[in-house]
C-alpha positions as CSV (number, residue, x, y, z in Angstrom):
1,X,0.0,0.0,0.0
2,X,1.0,3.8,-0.9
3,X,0.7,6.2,1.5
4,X,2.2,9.4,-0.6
5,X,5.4,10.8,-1.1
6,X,7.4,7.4,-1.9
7,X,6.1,5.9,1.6
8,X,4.6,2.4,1.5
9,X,3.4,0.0,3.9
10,X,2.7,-3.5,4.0
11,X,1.8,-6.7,6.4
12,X,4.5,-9.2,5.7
13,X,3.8,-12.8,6.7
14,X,5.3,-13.2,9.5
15,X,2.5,-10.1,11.4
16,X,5.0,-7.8,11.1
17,X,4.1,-4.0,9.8
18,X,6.2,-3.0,7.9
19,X,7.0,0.5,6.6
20,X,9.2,2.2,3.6
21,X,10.5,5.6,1.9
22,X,12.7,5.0,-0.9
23,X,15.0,8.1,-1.7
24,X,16.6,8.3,-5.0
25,X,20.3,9.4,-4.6
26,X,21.4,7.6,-1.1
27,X,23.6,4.6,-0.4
28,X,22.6,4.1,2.6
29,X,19.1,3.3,4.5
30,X,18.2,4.0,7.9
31,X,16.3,1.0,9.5
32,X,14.1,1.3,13.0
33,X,11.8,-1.3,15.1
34,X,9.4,0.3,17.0
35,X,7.9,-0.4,20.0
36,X,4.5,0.8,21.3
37,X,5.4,0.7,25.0
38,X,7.5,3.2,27.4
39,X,7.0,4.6,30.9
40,X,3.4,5.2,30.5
41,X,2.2,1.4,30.2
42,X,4.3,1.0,33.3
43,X,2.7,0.2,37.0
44,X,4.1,1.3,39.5
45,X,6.3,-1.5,40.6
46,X,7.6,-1.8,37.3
47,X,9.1,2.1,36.2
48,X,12.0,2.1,34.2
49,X,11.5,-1.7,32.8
50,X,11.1,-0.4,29.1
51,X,14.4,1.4,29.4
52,X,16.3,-1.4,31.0
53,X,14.9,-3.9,28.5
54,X,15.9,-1.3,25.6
55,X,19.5,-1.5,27.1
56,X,19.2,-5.7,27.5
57,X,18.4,-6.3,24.1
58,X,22.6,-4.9,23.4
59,X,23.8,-7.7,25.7
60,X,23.7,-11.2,24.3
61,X,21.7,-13.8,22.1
62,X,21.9,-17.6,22.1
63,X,24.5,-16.9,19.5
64,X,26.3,-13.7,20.9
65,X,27.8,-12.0,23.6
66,X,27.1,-8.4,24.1
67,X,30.6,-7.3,23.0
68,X,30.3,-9.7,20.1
69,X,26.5,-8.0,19.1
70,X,28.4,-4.4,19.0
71,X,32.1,-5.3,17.0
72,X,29.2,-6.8,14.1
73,X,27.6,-4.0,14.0
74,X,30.8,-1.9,13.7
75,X,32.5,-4.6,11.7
76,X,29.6,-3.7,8.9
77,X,30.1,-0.5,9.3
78,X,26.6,0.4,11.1
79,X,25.8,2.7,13.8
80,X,22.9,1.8,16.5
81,X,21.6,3.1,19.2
82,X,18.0,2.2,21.5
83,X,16.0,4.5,23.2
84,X,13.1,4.8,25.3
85,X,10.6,7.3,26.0
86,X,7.0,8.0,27.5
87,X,5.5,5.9,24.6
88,X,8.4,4.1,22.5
89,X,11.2,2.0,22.5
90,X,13.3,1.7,19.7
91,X,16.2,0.1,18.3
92,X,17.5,1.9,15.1
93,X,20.7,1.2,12.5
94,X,22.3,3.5,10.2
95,X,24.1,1.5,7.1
96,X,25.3,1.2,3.7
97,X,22.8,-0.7,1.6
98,X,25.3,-3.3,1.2
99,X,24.9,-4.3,5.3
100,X,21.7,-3.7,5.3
101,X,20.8,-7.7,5.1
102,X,23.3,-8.6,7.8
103,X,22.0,-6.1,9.8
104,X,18.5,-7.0,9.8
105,X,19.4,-10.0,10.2
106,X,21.6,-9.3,13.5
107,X,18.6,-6.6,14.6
108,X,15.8,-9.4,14.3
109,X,18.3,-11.9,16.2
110,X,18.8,-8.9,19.6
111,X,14.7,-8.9,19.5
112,X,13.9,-12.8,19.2
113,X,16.2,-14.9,21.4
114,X,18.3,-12.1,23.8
115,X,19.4,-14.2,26.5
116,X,18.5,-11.1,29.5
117,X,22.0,-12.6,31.2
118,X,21.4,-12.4,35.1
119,X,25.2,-11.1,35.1
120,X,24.5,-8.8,32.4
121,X,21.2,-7.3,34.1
122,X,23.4,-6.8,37.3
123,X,25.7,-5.0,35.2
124,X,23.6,-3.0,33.4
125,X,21.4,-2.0,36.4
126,X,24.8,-0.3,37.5
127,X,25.2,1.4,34.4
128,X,21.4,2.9,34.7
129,X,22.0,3.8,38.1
130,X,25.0,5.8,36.7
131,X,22.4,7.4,33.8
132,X,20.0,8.2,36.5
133,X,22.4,10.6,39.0
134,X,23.7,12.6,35.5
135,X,19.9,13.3,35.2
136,X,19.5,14.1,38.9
137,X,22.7,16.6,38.8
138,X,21.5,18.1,35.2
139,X,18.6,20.8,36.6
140,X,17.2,20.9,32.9
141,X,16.5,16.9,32.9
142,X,15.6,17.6,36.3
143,X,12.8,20.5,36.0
144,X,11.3,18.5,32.9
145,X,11.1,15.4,35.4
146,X,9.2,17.3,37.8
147,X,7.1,19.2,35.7
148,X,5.7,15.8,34.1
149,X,5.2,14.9,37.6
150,X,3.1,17.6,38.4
151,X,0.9,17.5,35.4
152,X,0.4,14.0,35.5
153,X,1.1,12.0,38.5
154,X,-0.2,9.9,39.9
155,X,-1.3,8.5,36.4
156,X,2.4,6.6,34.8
157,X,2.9,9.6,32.0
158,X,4.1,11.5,35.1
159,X,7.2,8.7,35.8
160,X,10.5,9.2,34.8
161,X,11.2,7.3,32.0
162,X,14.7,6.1,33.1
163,X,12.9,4.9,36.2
164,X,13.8,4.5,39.7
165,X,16.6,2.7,41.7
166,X,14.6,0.8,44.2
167,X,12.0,-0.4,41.4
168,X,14.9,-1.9,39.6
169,X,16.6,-3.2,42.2
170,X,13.4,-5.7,42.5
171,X,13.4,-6.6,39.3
172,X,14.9,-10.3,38.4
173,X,15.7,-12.0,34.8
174,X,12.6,-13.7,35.0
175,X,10.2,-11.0,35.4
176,X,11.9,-8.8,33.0
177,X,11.9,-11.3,30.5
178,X,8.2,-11.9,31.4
179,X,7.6,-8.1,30.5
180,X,9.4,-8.1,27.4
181,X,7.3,-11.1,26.4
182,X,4.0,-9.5,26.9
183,X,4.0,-6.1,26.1
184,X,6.8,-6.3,22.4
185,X,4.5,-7.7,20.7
186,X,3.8,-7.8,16.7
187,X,0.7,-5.7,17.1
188,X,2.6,-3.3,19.3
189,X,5.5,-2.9,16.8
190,X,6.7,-1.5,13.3
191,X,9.9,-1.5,11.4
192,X,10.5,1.4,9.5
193,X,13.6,1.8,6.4
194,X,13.7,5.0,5.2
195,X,16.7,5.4,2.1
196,X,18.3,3.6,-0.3
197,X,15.3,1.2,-0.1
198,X,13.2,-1.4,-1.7
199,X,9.9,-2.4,0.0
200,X,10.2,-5.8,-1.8
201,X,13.6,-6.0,-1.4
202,X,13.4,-5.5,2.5
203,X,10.4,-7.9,3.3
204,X,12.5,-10.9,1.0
205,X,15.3,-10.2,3.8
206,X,13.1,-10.5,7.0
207,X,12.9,-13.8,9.0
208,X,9.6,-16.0,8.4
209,X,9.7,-16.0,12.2
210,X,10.7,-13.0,14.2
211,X,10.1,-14.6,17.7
212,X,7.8,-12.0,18.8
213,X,4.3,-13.3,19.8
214,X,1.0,-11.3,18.0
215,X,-1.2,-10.7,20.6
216,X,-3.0,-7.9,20.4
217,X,-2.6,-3.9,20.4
218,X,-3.0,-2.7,24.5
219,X,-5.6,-0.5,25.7
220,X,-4.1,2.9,27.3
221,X,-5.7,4.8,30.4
222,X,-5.8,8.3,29.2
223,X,-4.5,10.8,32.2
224,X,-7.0,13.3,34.0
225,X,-6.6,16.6,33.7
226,X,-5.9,18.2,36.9
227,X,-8.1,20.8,38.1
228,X,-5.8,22.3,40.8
229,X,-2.3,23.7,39.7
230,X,0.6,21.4,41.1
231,X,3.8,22.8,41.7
232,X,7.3,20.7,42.5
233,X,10.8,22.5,44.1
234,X,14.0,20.7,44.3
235,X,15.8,22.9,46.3
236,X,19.8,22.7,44.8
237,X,22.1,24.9,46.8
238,X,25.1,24.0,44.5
239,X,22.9,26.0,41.5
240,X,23.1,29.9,41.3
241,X,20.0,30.2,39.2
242,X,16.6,29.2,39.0
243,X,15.2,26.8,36.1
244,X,11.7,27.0,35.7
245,X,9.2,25.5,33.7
246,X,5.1,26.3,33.6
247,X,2.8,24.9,31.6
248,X,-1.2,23.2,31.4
249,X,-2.1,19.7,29.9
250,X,-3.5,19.9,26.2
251,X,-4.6,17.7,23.5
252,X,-2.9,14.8,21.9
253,X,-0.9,14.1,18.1
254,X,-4.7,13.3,17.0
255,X,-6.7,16.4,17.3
256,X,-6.5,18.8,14.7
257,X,-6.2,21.6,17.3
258,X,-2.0,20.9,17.5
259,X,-1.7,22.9,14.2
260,X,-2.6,25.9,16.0
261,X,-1.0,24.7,18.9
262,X,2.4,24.7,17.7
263,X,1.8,28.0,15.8
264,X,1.0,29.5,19.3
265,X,4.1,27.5,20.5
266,X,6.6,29.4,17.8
267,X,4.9,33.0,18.1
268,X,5.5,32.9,21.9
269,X,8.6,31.4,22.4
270,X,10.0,29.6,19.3
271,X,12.5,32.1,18.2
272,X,14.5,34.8,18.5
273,X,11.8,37.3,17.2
274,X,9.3,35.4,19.7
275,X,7.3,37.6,22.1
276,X,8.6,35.9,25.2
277,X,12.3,36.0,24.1
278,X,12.2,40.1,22.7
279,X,10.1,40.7,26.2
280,X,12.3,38.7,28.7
281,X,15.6,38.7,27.0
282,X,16.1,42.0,24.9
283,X,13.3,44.4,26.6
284,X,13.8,43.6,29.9
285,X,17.3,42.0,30.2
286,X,15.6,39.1,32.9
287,X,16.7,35.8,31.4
288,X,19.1,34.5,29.2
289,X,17.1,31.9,28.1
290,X,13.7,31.7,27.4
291,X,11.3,28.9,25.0
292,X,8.0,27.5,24.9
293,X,7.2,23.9,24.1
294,X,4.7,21.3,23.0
295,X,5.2,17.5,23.3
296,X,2.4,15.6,21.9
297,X,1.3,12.0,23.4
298,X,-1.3,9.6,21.8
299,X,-4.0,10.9,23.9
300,X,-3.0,14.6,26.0
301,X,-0.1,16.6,25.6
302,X,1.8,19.5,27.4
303,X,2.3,23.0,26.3
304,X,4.1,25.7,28.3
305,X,7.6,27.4,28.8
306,X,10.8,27.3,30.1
307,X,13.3,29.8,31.3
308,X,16.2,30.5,33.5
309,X,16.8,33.3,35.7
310,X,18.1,34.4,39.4
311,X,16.0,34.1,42.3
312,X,15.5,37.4,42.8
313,X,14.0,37.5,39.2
314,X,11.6,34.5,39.6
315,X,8.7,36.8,40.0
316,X,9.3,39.7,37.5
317,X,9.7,36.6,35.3
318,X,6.0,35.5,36.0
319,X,4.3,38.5,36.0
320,X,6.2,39.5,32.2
321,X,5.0,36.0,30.8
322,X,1.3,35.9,32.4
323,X,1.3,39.7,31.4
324,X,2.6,39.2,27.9
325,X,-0.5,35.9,27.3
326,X,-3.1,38.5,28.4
327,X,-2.0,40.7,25.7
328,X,-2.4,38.2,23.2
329,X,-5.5,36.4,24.2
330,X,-7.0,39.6,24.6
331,X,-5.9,42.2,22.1
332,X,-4.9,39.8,19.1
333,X,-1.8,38.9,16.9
334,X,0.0,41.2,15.9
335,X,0.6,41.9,11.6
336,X,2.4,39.2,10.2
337,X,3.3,37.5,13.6
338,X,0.9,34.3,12.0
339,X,3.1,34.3,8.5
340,X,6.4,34.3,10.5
341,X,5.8,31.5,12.7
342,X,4.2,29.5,9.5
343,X,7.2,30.4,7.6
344,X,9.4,28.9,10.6
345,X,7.3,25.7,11.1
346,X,7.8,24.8,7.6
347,X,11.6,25.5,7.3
348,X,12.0,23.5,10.5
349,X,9.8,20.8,9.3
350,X,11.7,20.5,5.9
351,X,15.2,21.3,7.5
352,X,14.5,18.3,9.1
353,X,13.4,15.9,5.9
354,X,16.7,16.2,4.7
355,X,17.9,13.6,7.3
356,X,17.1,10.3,6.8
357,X,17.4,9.3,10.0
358,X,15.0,11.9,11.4
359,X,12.1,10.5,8.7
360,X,12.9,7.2,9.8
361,X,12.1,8.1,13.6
362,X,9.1,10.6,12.5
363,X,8.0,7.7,10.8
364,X,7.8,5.1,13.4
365,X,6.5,7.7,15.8
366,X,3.3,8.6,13.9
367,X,2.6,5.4,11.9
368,X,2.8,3.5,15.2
369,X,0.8,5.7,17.9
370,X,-1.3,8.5,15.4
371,X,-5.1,7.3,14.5
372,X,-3.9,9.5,10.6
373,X,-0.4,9.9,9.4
374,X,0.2,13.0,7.0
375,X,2.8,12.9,5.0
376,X,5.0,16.3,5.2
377,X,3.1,18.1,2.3
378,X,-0.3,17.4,4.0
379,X,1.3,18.6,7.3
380,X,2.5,22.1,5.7
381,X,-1.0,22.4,3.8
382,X,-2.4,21.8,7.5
383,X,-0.1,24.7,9.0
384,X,-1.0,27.1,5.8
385,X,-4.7,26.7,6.0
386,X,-4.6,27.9,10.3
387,X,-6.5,31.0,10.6
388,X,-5.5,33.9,13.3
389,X,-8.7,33.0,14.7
390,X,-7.8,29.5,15.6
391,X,-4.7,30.3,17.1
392,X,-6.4,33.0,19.8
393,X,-9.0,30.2,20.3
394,X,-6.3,28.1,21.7
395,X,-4.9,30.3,23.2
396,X,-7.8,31.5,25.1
397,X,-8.8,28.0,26.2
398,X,-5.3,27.1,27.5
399,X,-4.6,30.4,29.4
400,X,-7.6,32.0,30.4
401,X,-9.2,29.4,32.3
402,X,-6.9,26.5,33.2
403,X,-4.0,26.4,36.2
404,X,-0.4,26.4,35.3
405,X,1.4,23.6,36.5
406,X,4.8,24.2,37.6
407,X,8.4,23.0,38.7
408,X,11.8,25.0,39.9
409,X,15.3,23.4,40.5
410,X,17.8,25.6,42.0
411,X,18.5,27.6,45.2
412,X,14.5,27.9,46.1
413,X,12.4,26.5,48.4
414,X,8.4,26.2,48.2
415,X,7.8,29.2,50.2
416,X,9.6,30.9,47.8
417,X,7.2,29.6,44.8
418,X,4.1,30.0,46.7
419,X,3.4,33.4,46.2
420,X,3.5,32.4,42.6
421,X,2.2,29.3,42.0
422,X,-1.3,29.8,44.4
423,X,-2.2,33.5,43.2
């Protein structure tokens, strides 16, 4: 099947989706397995599973050791690398066309017999542990950890997605494996080659068997939205500054409404020439930096803005942001504020396209958790056709009647933040 723009997709076999975009002009293809599970389909007991079984699949097969698994990879000249997130876990290559059979290959081995070594788990629990203190000591991961928290917690889209040390301290071979088996599943997953490509070429290559039961695709709880604001402090006295971030829950990747959305997100704080940065940074000289965000999730999403500035700032800081989203929701855009942040969504979005590897990931991401994929021409056409109208409607129903949610890192305690976060 055709989706536009060179992409197929197809069903091999075996029950495994299978996705393509063939580029004229490469040598080389990047390849992806997706997964559709991460920190959110975690309970409690089990945070930071997904991320631990991302990092077992590297260390051994009934056929390899980890440090054999990694000189193949290098010996065909590929580069891999796993991650996890708050919905995916992935295991992506970067080759030549001429490895790409040997890599499948070696890729659909790491995801059908990996051993889960007990030594190997102890070892790479230590290495997570190390993974988990750099984001404790980096107040950026940090603030983000907390602000996810406080938007979403107690629901899992609120736990940290590397998890926590006494959870996987719990956690044996057996019930690991036991995880992996249940929830990376066939009708959970998708394997995406974007490049020098073939659809019939790749799905001759792939195992008849890929060791990966069917089942079927998992329900998701969808978080409540949280009527009260939430705020969390982690007080740092070895940090000068402040790091702040305050936001509200939104909608997810399937409503139409994050066209506008990420318009509002650029106009506000998604540039140089943003309102936020020419208030805070070059009218009033109170932060050095200064952005907005959205981060879209099957079913909610966040929307808000971060910033970093001195304690004794904090609260001009407030007052110039909740001051400067008045303004808008109430007096308008201003002329040709809508055209610029169209002009910068598209030049990001194609910037972007010319990396294989970043259409291979926006591939998996949106073929395996959005209810419609658009290819990138539809998405521009989508941003083109927003009206000024839509945007302030938005806008008006995220900051006129909702809390922000917020979190601080730095030399700050709550009964600094109180006067700001409960006015």
């Amino acid at each position: 099947m055709t989706t536009g723009e060179g992409i197929r997709e197809d069903l091999t076999p075996s029950g495994l989706r299978v996705v393509t975009e063939r580029i004229p002009g490469f040598l080389s293809v990047a390849l992806g397995v997706f997964f559709r599970q991460g920190s959110r389909d975690e309970g409690k007991a089990g945070n930071g599973t997904s991320h631990l079984i991302e990092h077992m699949l590297y260390k051994g097969t009934k056929r390899r050791s980890s440090k054999q698994i990694l000189a193949e990879i290098e010996r065909l000249g590929g580069i891999s690398d796993g991650f996890t997130s708050k919905e995916i876990t992935g295991l992506t290559i970067r080759c030549l066309t001429d490895s790409m059979k040997p890599l499948l290959k070696l890729l659909f081995e790491m995801l059908g017999s990996s051993v889960f070594d007990a030594a190997e788990l102890r070892k790479e629990k230590r290495v997570i542990y190390e993974e988990m203190r750099s984001a404790q000591e980096d107040p950026q991961d940090a603030v983000f950890d907390r602000f996810f928290d406080a938007c979403f917690s107690p629901h899992p889209m609120g736990y940290p997605v590397v998890g926590r040390r006494g959870v996987l301290q719990r956690i044996g071979r057996d019930r690991l494996l036991e995880i992996y088996k249940k929830n990376y599943t066939l009708s959970d997953s998708i394997l995406v080659a974007v490049g020098d490509v073939h659809e019939e070429e790749l799905t001759a290559l792939l195992p008849k068997r890929t060791g990966l039961d069917r089942s079927v695709r998992k329900e998701r709880l969808a978080p409540e939205e949280k009527k009260e604001p939430v705020s969390m402090v982690q007080t740092r006295s070895d940090i000068s500054q402040v790091y702040a971030v305050m936001g509200r829950q939104t909608v997810g990747i399937n409503s139409d409404d994050r066209f506008p959305l990420a318009l509002l997100a650029t106009l506000l704080g998604g540039g140089m020439s943003s309102r936020l940065f020419s208030l805070l940074r070059e009218d009033k000289g109170l932060v050095y930096t200064v952005s907005s965000f959205l981060d879209l999730f099957e079913d909610s999403g966040i929307s808000g803005f971060y910033f970093i500035t001195e304690k004794s700032k904090l609260h001009k800081v407030f007052s110039a942001i909740e001051g400067e989203l008045k303004r808008l929701t109430r007096k308008g855009l201003r002329k040709g504020e809508l055209a610029t942040a169209k002009t910068l969504t598209k030049s990001s979005l194609l910037l972007n396209m010319e990396s294989i590897s970043h259409r291979m990931m926006r591939l998996g991401h949106w073929k395996l958790t959005a209810q419609r994929f658009r290819t990138i021409s539809e998405t521009i056409e989508a941003f083109e056709k927003v009206s000024a109208n839509q945007v302030l409607a938005v806008a008006r129903e995220l900051y006129d009647s909702k809390p922000f949610h917020t979190s601080f890192v730095g030399s700050i305690t709550e009964r600094d933040t109180n006067p700001l976060t409960r006015r």
